[in-house]
C-alpha positions in Angstrom: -6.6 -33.5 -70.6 -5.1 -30.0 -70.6 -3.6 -28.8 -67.9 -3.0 -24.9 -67.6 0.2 -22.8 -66.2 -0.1 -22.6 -62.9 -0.1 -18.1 -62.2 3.0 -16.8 -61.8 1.9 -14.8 -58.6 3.9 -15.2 -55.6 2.6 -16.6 -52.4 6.6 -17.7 -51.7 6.7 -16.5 -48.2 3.1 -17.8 -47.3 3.8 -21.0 -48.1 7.5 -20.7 -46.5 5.3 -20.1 -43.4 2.8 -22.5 -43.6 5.5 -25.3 -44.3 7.4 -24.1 -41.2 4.5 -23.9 -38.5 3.5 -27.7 -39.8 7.2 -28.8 -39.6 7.3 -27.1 -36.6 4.1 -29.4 -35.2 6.1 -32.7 -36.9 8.8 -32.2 -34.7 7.4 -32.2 -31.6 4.2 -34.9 -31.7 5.8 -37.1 -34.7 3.3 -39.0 -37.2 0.0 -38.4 -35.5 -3.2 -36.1 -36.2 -1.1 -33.3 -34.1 1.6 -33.9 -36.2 -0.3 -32.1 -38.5 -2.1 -29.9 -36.6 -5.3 -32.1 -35.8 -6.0 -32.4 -32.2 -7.1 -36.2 -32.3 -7.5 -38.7 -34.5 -11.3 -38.8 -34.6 -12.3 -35.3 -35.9 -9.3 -35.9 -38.4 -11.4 -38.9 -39.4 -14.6 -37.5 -39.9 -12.7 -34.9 -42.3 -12.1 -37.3 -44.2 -15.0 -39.0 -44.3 -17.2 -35.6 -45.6 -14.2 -34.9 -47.9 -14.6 -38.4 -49.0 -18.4 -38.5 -49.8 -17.6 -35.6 -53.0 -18.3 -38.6 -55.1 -18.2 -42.8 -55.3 -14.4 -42.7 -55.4 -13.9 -46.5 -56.0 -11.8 -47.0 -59.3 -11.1 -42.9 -59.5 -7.7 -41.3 -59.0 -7.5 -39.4 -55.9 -5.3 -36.5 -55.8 -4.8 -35.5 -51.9 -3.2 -32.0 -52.0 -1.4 -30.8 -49.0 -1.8 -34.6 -47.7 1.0 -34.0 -45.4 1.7 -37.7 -43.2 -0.8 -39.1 -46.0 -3.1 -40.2 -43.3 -5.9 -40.0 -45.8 -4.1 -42.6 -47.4 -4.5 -45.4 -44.3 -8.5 -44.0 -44.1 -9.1 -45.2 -47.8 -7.8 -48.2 -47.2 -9.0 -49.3 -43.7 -12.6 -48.4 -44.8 -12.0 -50.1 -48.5 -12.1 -47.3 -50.7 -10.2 -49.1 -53.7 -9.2 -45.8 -55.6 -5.9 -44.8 -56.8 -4.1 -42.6 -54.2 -1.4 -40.2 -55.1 -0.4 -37.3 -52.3 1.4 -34.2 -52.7 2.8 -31.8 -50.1 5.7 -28.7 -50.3 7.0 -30.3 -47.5 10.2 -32.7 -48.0 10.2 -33.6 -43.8 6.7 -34.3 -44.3 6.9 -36.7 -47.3 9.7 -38.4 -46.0 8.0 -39.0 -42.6 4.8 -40.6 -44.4 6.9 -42.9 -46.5 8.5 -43.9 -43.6 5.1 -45.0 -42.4 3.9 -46.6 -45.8 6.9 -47.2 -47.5 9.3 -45.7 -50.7 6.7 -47.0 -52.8 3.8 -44.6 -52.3 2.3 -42.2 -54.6 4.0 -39.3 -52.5 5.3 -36.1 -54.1 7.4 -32.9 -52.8 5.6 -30.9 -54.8 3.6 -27.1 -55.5 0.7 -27.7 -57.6 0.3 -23.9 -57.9 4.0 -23.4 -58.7 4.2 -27.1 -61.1 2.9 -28.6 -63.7 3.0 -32.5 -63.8 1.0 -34.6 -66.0 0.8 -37.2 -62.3 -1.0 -34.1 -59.9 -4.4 -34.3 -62.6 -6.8 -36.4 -60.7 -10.4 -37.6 -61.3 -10.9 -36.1 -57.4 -8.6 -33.4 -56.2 -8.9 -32.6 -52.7 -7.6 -30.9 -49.3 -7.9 -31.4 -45.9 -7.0 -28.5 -43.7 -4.3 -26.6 -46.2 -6.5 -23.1 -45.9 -6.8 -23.5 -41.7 -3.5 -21.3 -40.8 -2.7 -18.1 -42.5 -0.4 -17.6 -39.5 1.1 -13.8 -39.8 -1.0 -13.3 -43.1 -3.9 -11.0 -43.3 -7.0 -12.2 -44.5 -7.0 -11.0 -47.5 -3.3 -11.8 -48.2 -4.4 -15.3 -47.2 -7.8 -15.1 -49.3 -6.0 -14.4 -52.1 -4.0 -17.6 -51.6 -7.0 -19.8 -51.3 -8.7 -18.6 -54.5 -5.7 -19.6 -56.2 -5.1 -22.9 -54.7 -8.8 -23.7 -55.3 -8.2 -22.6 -59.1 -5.9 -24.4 -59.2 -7.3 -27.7 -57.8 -10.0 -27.1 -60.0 -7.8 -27.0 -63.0 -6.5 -30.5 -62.2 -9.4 -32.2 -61.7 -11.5 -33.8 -64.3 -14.9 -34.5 -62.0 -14.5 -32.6 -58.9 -12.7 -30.6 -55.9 -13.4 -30.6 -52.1 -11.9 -28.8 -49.6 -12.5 -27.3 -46.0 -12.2 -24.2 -44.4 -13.1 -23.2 -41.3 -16.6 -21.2 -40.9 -17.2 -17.6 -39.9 -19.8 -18.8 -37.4 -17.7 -19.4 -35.0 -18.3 -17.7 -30.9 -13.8 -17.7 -30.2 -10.9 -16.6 -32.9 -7.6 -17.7 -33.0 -5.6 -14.8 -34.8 -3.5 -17.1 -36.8 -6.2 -18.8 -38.3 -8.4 -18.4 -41.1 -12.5 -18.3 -40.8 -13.8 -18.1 -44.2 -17.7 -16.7 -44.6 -19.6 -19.9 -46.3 -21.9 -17.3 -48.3 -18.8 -16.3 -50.0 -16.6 -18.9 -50.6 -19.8 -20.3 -52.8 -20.4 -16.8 -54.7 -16.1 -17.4 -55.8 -16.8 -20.8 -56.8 -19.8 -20.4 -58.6 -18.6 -17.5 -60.5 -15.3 -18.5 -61.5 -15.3 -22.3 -61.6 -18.7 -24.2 -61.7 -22.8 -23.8 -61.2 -22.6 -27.2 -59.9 -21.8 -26.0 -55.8 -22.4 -27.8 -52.2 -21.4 -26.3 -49.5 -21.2 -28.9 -46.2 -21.9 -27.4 -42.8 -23.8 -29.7 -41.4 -21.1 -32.2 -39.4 -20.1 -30.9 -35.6 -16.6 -29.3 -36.3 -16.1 -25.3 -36.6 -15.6 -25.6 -40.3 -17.4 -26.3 -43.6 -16.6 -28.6 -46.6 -17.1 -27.4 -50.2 -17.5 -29.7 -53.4 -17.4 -28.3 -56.8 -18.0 -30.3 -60.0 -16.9 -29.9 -63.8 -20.2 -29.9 -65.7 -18.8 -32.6 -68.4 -18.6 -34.9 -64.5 -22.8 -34.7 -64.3 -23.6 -35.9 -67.3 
């Protein structure tokens, strides 16, 4: 499969940030869902479980981007999802804390899959849980910007199909250093510049949607 150079565009100093505020949340509640920003372990479940249900993931290769404490990793395997696991994060304090936890011998990577190219980030599923929640000092369209190239990028690596969550627009309160993303258009970006083949997920009882997307040559 063909893999094709990452942009060169700069999102250093968003990243910098983002990598900081989730370091930040490491430090002070340790390997837990508010270790990385989740406020219990149950809503950081059900993520997973709509991120999980992009496709029959038994026997696929399973690229968690931005897996931080590669909790997605323990989910798999308590609910016996035999698929082959491989997490990547930009965060060293991160992967080092979730191979504490699993052990040296996990699929982890300190890694940028918009910044590297490695033959191990190409998956049969890439997906993200959370990465596009805090823009922190970022404006929206600084931040949107980001996204579209993440999700590109994602998409580039996959060879059946991408999910990821944001949260929604519908929401009644705002926090200013997150990002709420309007469903409607998050589907008219995917549809135009990666695939026909589109769900959008916001149907579950969080503030946020999940998005699939599907390489056509994946259907048939």
């Amino acid at each position: 499969m063909t893999v094709d150079t990452p942009k060169n565009q700069s999102f250093a100093g968003l990243e910098s940030a983002s990598r900081s505020y989730y370091e930040t949340a490491l430090k002070q509640f340790g390997d837990s869902p508010k270790g990385v920003n989740w406020s219990n372990t149950e809503s950081q479940e059900m993520r997973f479980e709509i991120l999980c249900d992009v496709g029959n993931l038994s026997g696929q290769r399973l690229h968690d981007v931005g897996c931080g404490l590669a909790h997605m990793r323990d989910y798999l395997k308590t609910n016996g999802v035999a698929c082959d696991y491989v997490g990547s994060d930009i965060s060293e304090d991160m992967i080092a804390a979730a191979k504490t936890r699993l052990g040296e011998t996990a699929d982890l990577h300190v890694a940028n899959i918009r910044a590297h190219q490695q033959d191990w980030m190409i998956g049969d599923y890439v997906i993200n849980s959370g990465l596009f929640t805090v823009k922190g000092n970022a404006t929206d369209e600084e931040w949107w910007s980001y996204v579209q190239t993440m999700i590109e990028r994602m998409f580039q690596l996959c060879r059946r199909g991408i999910a990821f969550n944001l949260m929604t627009s519908y929401v009644d309160y705002r926090d200013d250093h997150l990002f709420y993303a309007d469903p409607a258009s998050v589907f008219s970006f995917c549809v135009k510049n990666l695939s026909r083949h589109v769900v959008i997920r916001h149907d579950y009882p969080l503030w946020e949607f999940t998005v699939y997307v599907y390489k056509t040559e994946a259907l048939r």
